[in-house]
Structure formats: structure tokens, C-alpha cells
C-alpha positions in Angstrom: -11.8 12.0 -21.8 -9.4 12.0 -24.7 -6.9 9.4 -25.7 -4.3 8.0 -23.5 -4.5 10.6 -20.6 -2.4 9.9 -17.4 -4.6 10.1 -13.8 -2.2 9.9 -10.8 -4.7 8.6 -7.9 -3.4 9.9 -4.8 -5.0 7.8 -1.6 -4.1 9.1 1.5 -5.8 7.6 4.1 -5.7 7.4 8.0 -3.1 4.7 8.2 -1.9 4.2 4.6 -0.8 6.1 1.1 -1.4 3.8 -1.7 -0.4 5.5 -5.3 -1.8 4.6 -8.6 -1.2 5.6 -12.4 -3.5 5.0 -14.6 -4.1 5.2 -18.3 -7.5 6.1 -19.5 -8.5 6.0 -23.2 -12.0 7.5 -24.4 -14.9 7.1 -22.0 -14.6 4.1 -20.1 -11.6 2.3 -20.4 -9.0 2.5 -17.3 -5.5 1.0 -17.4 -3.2 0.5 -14.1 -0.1 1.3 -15.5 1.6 0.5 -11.7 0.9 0.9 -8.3 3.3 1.6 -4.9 2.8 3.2 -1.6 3.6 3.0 1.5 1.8 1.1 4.4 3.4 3.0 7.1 2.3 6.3 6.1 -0.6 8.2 7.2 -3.3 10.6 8.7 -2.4 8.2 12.3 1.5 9.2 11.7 0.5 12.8 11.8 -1.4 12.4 14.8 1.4 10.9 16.5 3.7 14.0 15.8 0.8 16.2 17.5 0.4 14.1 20.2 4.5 14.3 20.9 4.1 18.2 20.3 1.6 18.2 23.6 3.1 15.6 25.9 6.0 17.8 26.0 3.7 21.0 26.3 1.6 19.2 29.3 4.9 18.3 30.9 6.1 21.9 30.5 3.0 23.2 31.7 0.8 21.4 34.1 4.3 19.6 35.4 2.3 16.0 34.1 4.6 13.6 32.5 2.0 11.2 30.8 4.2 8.5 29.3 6.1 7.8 32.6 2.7 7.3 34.5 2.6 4.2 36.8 -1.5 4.0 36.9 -2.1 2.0 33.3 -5.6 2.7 33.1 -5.2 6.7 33.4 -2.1 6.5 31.4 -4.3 4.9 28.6 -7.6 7.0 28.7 -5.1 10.7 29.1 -3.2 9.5 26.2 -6.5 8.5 24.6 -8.1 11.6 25.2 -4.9 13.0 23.8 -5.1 11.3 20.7 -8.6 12.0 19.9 -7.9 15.6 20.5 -4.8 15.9 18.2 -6.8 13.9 15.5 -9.7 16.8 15.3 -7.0 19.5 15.4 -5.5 18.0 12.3 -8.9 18.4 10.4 -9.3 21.8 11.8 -6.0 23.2 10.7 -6.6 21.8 7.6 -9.2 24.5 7.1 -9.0 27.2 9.3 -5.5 29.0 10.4 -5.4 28.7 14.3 -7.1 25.3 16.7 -7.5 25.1 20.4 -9.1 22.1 22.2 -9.5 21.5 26.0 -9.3 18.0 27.7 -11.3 18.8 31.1 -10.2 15.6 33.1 -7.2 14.9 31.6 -5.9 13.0 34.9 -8.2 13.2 37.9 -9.0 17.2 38.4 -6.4 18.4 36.0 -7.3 19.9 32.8 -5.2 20.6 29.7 -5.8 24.0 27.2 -3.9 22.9 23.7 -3.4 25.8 21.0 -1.4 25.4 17.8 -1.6 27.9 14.5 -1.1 26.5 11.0 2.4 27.8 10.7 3.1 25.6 13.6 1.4 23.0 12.1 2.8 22.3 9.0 6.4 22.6 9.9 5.7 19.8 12.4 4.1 17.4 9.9 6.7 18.5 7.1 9.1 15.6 8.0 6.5 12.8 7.6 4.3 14.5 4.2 7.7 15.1 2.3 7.5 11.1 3.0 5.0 11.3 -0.1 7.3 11.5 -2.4 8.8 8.2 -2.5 5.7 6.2 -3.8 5.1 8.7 -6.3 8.7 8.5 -7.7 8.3 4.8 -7.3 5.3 4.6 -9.2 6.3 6.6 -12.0 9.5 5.1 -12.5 7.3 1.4 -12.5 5.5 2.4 -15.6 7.1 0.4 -18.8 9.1 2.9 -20.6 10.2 5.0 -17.0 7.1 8.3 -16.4 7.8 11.4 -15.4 5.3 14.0 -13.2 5.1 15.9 -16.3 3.5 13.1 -18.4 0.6 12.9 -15.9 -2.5 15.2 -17.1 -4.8 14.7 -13.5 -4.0 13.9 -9.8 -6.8 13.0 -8.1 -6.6 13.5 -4.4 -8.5 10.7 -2.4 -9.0 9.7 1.3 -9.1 11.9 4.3 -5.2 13.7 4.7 -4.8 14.2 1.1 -7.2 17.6 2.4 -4.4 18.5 4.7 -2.4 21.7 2.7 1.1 20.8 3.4 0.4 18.2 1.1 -0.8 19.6 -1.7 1.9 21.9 -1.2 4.0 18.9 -2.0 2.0 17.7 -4.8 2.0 21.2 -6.5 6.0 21.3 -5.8 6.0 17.6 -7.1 3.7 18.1 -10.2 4.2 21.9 -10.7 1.5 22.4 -13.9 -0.4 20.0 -13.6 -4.3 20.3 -12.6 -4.6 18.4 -9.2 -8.3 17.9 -9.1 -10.5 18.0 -5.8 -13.7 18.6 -7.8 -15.2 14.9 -6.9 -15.7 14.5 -3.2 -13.1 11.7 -1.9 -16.2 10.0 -1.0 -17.4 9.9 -4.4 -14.0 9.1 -5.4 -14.0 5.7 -3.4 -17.6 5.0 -4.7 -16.8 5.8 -8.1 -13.2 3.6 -7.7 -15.5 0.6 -6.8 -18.2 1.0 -9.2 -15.2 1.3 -12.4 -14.1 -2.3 -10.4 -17.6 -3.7 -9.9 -18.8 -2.8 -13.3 -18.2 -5.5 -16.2 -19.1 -2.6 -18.7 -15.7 -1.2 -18.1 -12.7 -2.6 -19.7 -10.3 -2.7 -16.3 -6.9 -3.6 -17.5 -5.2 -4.5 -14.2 -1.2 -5.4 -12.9 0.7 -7.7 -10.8 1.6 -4.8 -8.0 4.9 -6.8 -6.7 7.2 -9.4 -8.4 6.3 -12.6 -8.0 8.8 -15.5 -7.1 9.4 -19.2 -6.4 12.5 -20.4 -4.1 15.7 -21.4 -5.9 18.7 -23.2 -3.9 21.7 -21.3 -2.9 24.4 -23.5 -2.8 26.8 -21.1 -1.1 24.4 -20.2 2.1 21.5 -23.2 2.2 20.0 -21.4 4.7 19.0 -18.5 2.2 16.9 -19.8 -0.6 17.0 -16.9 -3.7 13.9 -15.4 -4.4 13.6 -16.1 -8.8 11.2 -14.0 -10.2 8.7 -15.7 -12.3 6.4 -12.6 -13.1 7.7 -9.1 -12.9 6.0 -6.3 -10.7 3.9 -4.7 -13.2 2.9 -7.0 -15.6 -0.4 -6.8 -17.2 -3.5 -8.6 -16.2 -5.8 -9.2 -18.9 -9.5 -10.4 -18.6 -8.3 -14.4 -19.9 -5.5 -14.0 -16.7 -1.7 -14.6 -17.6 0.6 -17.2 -17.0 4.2 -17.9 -16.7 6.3 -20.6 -17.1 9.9 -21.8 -15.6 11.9 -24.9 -16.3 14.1 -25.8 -12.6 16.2 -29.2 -12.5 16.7 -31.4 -9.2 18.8 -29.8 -7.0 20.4 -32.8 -5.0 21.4 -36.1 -5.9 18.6 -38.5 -5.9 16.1 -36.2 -4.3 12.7 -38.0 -4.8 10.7 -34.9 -3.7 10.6 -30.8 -4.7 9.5 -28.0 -2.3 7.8 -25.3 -4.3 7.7 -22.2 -2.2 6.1 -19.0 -3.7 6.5 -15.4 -2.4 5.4 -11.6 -3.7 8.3 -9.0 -2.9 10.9 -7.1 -4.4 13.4 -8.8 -2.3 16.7 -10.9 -3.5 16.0 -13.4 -0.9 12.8 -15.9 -0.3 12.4 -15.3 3.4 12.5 -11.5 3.1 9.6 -11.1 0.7 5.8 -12.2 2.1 5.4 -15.8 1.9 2.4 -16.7 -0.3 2.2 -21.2 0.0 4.7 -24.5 -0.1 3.7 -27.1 -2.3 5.5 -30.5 -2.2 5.7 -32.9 -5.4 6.8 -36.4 -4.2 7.5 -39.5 -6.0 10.3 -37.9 -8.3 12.6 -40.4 -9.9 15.9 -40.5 -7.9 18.5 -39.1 -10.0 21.8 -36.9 -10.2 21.5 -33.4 -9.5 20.4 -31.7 -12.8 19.0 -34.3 -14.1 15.3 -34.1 -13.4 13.4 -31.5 -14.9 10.4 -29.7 -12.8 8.1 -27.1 -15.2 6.7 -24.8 -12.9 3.8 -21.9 -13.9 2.0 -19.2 -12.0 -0.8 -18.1 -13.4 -2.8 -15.0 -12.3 -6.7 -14.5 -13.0 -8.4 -11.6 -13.6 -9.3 -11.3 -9.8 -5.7 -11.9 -9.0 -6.2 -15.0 -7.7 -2.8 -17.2 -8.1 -2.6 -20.4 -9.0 0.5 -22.4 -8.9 1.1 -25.6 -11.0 4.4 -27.9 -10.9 5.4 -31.2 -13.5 8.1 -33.7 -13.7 9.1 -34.2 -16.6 8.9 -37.9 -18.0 6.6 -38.8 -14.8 2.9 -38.5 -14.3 3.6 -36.6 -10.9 2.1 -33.5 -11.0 0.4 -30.5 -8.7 -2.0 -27.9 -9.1 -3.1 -25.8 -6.2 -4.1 -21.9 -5.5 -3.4 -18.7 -3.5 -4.9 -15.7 -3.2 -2.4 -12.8 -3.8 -2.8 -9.3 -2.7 -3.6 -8.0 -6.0 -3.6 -3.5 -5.9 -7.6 -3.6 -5.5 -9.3 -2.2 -2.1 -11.2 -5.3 -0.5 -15.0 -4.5 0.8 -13.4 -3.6 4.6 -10.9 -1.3 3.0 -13.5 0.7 1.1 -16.0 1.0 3.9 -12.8 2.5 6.2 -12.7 4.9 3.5 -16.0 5.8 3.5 -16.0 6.3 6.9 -12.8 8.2 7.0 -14.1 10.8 4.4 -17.4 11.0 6.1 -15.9 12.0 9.6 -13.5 14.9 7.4 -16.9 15.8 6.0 -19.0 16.3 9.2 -15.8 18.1 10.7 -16.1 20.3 7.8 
């Protein structure tokens, strides 16, 4: 590869999109420029707007009205049945132009006949792939210096409903000239994506995906701590880790201990980003409000692991202690679902 060329990795998996941009200069060297997505997004959402689609067709049809049945075990293995159904029409009408499927003993002796054409298809999914969107604005917009779809060179297309065409209809509306590749299996994509992590060859520059923040008091509601960001979404990671450091003063009179409490999220307020540890320094000299200063830092390793450690100024009393943070790399689990995901599109295929 040349210099500085922009990849777009576009994962689109069964339940989530996750959306990277990367930078990578000459052979082997790979920068995450930022990361978003969306964790409520994917191949399962679409399934759930087939399986809507035919509830309302088996009600019109065979007169059965599934979600108001009083037997729990039938309810469960119809809408089961249902689900599993929908799921393989999804694959198949991401290849061919018109699906049927047939559910023999849908409930007791009654059997269902489902049909659906592409047409049908995509303008039922349309609502939730236009969804798409959002990360990848979001993810552009995260890179230092603001990206736009025209600076990317490559979209890779990775996991199991990035196959589906109404969304590369969207990415070819959302990245009109540039080459969306499909040449690598998403299988090989995934393997590929966890040899670049597993390799120590490769010079992996990675981020910080969210902000990270300690809680500060807020002397007008005490009930709502503010959430003050001590390392920005984004930030770099390089191989020695990074750390930051913030100076915070007592905020009572002659409080003799300090609650640190640190959270990841974009949020304004502590409790509405995800709560990461409390740590509590005691000991602290009682004095007026202001008066005591408390150096915190985070610091981040290269394998995202956090570690958070608080002083007193002018004291001995100190704390160090760590937390793992969900740094934007796919865990052993998450890769293996892949795998798994791709290898069930395959077989389909």
C-alpha cells in the first residue's frame, strides 16, 4: 500500500455495527484514526422486521395471532421457528431475487407458506440500514482535523449483513467513488484483523474509543456529579501507553477522605456514562474547602488496560489501582461469533 491511505472497516455483524478508520502507511503499519458504531444495530434487527412482516401475514392468512397466544411453550417454539425462518430468507434475498420457506407445524397441524421478493425486501429493511449512517458520520467527523467520505480510499465490508445489497446501496450512496472492496472473504477479514492485532511485527497505533472521566462535585444539584474528562475520545495509544494528569482541590470543609470515581462516555453527567471503578483516599488533612490539593492520572497501556493513580499533596497518602477499559479491539468470544457468523453466510451461499 502507498502512503497514508484511508481504510473505512465496515463490521456488520448479527447483533452489532462497529465502524473503524484507519490510516495505513507502506506495508505494515495500521493506525486507528477513531472508532464508533452502534450496539443496537444489526443482522438480528433485520430479522425482527421480517418476523413483524409474517405475524401479520399468518394472522391475515391462517386467522393465527401468535403474539397473543396463551400456551407459552407453543408461543415460544412458533415464534422460534419463525425467527429461524426469517433469518435464512435474509441470506437468500441477499443473493437471489425471490425466497419462500414453509414452517410445517407451525402450531399443532397448522402449517405456514412465507414468500417475499427482493423489492419487498429491501424497502422493509430500508428504515433500520439507513441507520448505517450515523456511525460512519460519527466516525469521520472523530478523526483530528474533521474526515470526509471522500478522503477514504478503501471500505472494507466485514461480518455477515454487510452482504445484504440495500446496504451497499447505502455505502455506494454514502461513499459515491470510492472502491468498496469485497475481494477478502469477511472471514478472512476477521482472521486477518486478529493476526494485524496478534502480531508484534506490526506497528498497531491504537485510540482511546470514548472519553474518559473522573467525577467532579456539582454544587448546584449534589445528586449529579459532572463527568470531567481527563482523556479525550480518540486520543492516541502508543506502544509506552499514555497518561494524563489533573490537579482537583477538597471539595468540603475538613473532608478527611476523596471518592475517585471513573467512567468512559460522552456524557456531561457521571452516572449517565458506564461506570468503570471508585477508589477512596482516606487520611487527608482536614482543611477548608480548596485547600487540599489531590493530583489524579489515568494512564492507559498498550492493551488498554487503565490504571488510575490519586496523591495528596504535602501527605504521604496515596493510591494506585487498575481497570480494564473497553478499549475498540474484538475480544477472543467476539472473533469466534464472527467466524461463525461468516461461516453460516458462507454455507448458505
Amino acid at each position: 500500500g502507498g502512503a497514508g491511505r484511508n481504510l473505512l472497516v465496515f463490521d456488520f455483524g448479527g447483533g452489532t455495527l462497529d465502524v473503524t478508520v484507519m490510516e495505513i502507511r507502506g506495508e505494515m503499519s495500521f493506525r486507528v484514526r477513531s472508532t464508533d458504531g452502534d450496539m443496537r444495530l444489526g443482522g438480528e434487527d433485520i430479522d425482527a422486521v421480517l418476523v413483524k412482516h409474517f405475524l401479520r401475514d399468518i394472522k391475515d392468512k391462517c386467522g393465527l395471532d401468535l403474539e397473543a397466544m396463551e400456551d407459552g411453550r407453543k408461543k415460544s417454539k412458533a415464534l422460534k421457528q419463525l425467527y429461524q425462518a426469517c433469518s435464512r430468507l435474509k441470506v437468500d434475498l441477499s443473493r437471489v431475487q425471490e425466497s419462500d420457506f414453509c414452517i410445517d407445524d407451525l402450531v399443532e397441524e397448522s402449517s405456514f407458506e412465507g414468500r417475499m421478493d427482493r423489492a419487498t425486501f429491501d424497502r422493509l429493511v430500508d428504515p433500520i440500514v439507513q441507520r448505517i449512517r450515523g456511525p460512519i458520520d460519527r466516525a469521520l467527523q472523530k478523526v483530528h482535523g474533521c474526515m470526509r467520505a471522500i478522503d477514504i480510499d478503501q471500505v472494507l465490508m466485514v461480518g455477515g449483513s454487510s452482504r445484504i445489497p440495500k446496504v451497499l446501496e447505502v455505502l455506494r450512496d454514502v461513499f459515491p467513488g470510492t472502491e468498496l472492496c469485497r475481494r477478502i472473504n469477511p472471514d478472512e477479514a476477521i482472521v486477518i484483523g486478529a493476526a494485524i492485532e496478534g502480531s508484534r511485527t506490526v506497528d498497531l497505533i491504537d485510540v482511546v474509543p470514548r472519553p474518559l472521566s473522573i467525577a467532579t462535585a456539582n454544587h448546584s444539584d449534589r445528586s449529579r456529579s459532572f463527568a470531567t474528562q481527563i482523556v479525550a475520545a480518540c486520543t492516541p495509544i502508543h506502544e509506552g501507553g499514555i497518561t494524563f494528569t489533573e490537579c482537583f482541590a477538597n471539595s468540603r470543609d475538613g473532608q478527611d477522605c476523596v471518592t475517585i470515581r471513573v467512567c468512559e462516555g460522552e456524557a456531561e453527567f457521571f452516572d449517565d456514562n458506564l461506570r468503570l471503578g471508585v477508589f477512596e483516599i482516606t487520611g487527608i488533612p482536614p482543611r477548608p474547602r480548596g485547600e487540599v490539593e489531590i493530583r489524579v492520572a489515568l494512564t492507559v497501556d498498550a492493551d488498554g488496560i487503565l490504571s488510575v493513580s490519586a496523591a495528596v499533596e504535602g501527605t504521604g497518602q496515596s493510591l494506585e489501582a487498575t481497570v480494564v477499559t473497553s478499549k475498540g479491539r474484538m475480544s477472543d468470544e467476539q472473533i469466534e461469533e464472527k467466524r461463525r457468523e461468516n461461516r453460516a453466510f458462507a454455507a448458505s451461499g
